[in-house]
N, C-alpha and C positions, 0 to 999 in steps of 0.2 A: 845518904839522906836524899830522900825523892825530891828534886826539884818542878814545883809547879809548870805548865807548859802556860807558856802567856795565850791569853785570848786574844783571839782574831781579833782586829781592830774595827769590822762593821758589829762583833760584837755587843761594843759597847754607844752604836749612834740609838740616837733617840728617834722617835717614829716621824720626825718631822725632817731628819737627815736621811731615813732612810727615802721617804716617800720624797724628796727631793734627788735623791742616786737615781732613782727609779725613775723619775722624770727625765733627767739628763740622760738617761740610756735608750727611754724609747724617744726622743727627742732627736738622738743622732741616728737611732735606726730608719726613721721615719725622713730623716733629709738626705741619705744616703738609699733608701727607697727611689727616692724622687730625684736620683740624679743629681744632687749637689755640688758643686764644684767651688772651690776656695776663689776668694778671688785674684782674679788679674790672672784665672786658669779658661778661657773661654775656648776649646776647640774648634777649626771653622771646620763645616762640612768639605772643603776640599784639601788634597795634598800638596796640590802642586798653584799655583800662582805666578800670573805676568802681569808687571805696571809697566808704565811708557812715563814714570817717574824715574830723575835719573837716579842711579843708584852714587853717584859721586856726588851730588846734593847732599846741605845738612837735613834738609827735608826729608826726602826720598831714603836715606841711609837712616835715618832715626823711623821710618813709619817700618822698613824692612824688619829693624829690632824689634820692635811694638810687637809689631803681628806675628813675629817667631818667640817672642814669649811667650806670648798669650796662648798662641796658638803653635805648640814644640812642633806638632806633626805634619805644619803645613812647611813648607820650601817654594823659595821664589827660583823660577826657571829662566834665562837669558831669550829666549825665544816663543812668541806667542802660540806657536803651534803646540807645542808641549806642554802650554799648561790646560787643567781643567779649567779654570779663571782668570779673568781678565780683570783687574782693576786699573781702566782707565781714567787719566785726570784730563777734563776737559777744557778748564780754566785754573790758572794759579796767578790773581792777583794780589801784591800788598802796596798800599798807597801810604801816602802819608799827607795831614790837612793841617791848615792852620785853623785854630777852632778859636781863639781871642788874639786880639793885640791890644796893646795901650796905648794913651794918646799920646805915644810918640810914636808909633809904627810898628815896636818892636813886638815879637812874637810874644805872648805868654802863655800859649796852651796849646799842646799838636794832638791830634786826633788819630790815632794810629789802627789802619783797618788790612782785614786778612779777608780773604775771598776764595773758597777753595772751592770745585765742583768738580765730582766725580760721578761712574758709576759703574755698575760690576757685572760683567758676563759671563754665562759660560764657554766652553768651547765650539758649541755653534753657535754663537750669537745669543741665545736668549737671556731679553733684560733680567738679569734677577734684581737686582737693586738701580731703577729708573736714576735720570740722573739727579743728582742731592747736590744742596748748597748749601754749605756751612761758612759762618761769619766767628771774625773774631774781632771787638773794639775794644780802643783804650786809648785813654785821655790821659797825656801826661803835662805837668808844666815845664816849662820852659824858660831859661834864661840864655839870653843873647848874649853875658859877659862869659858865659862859661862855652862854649858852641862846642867844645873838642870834648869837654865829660859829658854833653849832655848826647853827643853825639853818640858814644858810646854807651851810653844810658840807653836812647832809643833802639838802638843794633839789641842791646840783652833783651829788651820791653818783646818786641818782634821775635827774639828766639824762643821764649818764654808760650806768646802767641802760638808760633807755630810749632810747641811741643803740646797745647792744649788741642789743637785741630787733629795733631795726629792723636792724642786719646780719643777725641768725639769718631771719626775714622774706625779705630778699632773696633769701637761701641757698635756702632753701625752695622759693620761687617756681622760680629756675632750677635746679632741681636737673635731671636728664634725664628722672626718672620723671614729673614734671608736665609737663614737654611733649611726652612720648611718650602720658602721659594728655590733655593737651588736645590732641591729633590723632587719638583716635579717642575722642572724646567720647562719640559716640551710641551707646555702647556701656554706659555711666556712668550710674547712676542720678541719678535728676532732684528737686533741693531742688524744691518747688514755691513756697516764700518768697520764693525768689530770682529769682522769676520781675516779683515789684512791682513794681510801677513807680515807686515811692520807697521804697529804703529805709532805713527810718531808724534811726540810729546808735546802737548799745548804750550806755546811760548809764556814763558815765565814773564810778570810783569817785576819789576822793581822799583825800589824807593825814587820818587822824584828828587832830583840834582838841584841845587840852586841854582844853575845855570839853566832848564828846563822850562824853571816859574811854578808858583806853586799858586793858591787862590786867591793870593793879595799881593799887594805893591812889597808886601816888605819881605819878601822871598829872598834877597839879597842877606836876611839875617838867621836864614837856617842851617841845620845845625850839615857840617862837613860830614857823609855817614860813606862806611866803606860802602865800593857796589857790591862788594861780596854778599856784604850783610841785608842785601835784598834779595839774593838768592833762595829758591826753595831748594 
C-alpha cells in the first residue's frame, strides 16, 4: 500500500506566515550586514590593555571581568609599556553624607556618592578618550537603633554603586566614537604623563569614619562600616 509522503510544513502556512518568514529572514540578513553584535558582545579596538587600578580591589578585579567579557579578545598586561592602551583612573572617590536628622540629632537619611574619573590612551600618549567623570548617588534611610545592619546595608548599597560605574566604564570604552578615536590616534593630542613607565594609581578615597566627623554634630551616630568596604 503507497503511503502518502507528508507535506512540508511551509506547505501548509498562509500568505500572511509566509510574508512574515520572509521578513524575519531579511531582517536578520540585514543586521548581520550591518555588523550586529548580541549584547554584552562589544569588541574594543585594542588587544592588549594597562590600568593603574589595582587589580586586588573589588573594583579593579570586577572592571578586568567586565571588559574581558565584553570584550574576549582584549587582555590586560602587568606593565604599561606592553600595552596598546592605557586606562588610567585619575580620581576614585566614595563619600558618605548626612542628608536628614530629626529633632533629636539622630541621622535618618545618608547620601551615598561615588566619583570616578578616568581616561584612555594609547601607547604613545594620544588622548583617545579625554578625561570622563562619572557619578554615582543614593539616598538611603537610616536608623541609629540598628547601626551594625545598616552598616552593612550601606557596604552592599556601595557595592552595588560600584558595580553600575564599572558598567557605565565598559559603555564608554566601546562606544564607536573611541574606536574610531583610537584608529586615527595620531591625529589626538598627546598626555605626556601617560607616557611613564609606571603609573601609579590615584589614591583611593574611602568611607568617612565616625571618628573623622561627618557634616553634622551627630556623626557620633553613624553607622560602624568596614574600611574595606570603601575600597575600590
Amino acid at each position: 500500500m503507497h503511503t502518502p509522503m507528508p507535506k512540508p510544513v511551509f506547505s501548509t502556512w498562509t500568505p500572511q506566515q509566509c510574508a512574515r518568514g520572509l521578513a524575519c529572514i531579511a531582517l536578520c540578513l540585514f543586521l548581520a550586514a550591518c555588523g550586529f553584535r548580541m549584547k554584552g558582545v562589544a569588541p574594543l579596538p585594542f588587544s592588549t590593555l594597562y590600568t593603574n587600578i589595582a587589580e586586588n580591589s573589588e573594583f579593579g578585579s570586577g572592571l578586568r571581568r567586565a571588559i574581558v567579557a565584553s570584550s574576549p579578545g582584549t587582555r590586560f598586561v602587568d606593565e604599561p609599556m606592553q600595552a596598546q592602551a592605557r586606562l588610567t583612573q585619575l580620581l576614585n572617590k566614595q563619600s558618605l553624607r548626612e542628608l536628614s536628622i530629626d529633632a533629636e540629632g539622630q541621622v535618618e537619611e545618608y547620601e551615598l556618592n561615588l566619583e570616578f574619573i578616568f581616561q584612555l590612551t594609547d601607547d604613545k600618549g594620544h588622548v583617545v578618550l579625554p578625561p570622563t567623570t562619572l557619578h554615582s548617588t543614593r539616598e538611603l534611610p537610616y536608623d541609629a537603633t540598628a547601626v551594625q545592619a545598616k552598616g552593612g546595608e550601606i557596604a552592599m548599597v556601595f557595592r552595588e554603586m560600584r558595580q553600575s560605574l564599572i558598567d557605565q566604564i565598559v559603555r564608554r570604552l566601546s562606544a564607536p566614537e573611541v574606536t574610531e578615536a583610537f584608529e586615527n590616534a595620531a591625529t589626538l593630542p598627546v598626555d605626556e604623563s601617560a607616557l611613564e613607565a609606571d603609573v601609579a594609581p590615584a589614591p583611593d578615597a574611602t568611607v568617612p569614619m565616625p571618628e573623622t566627623g561627618l557634616d553634622s554634630p551627630s556623626s557620633l551616630s553613624a553607622p560602624q562600616i568596614d574600611p574595606d568596604a570603601g575600597l575600590y
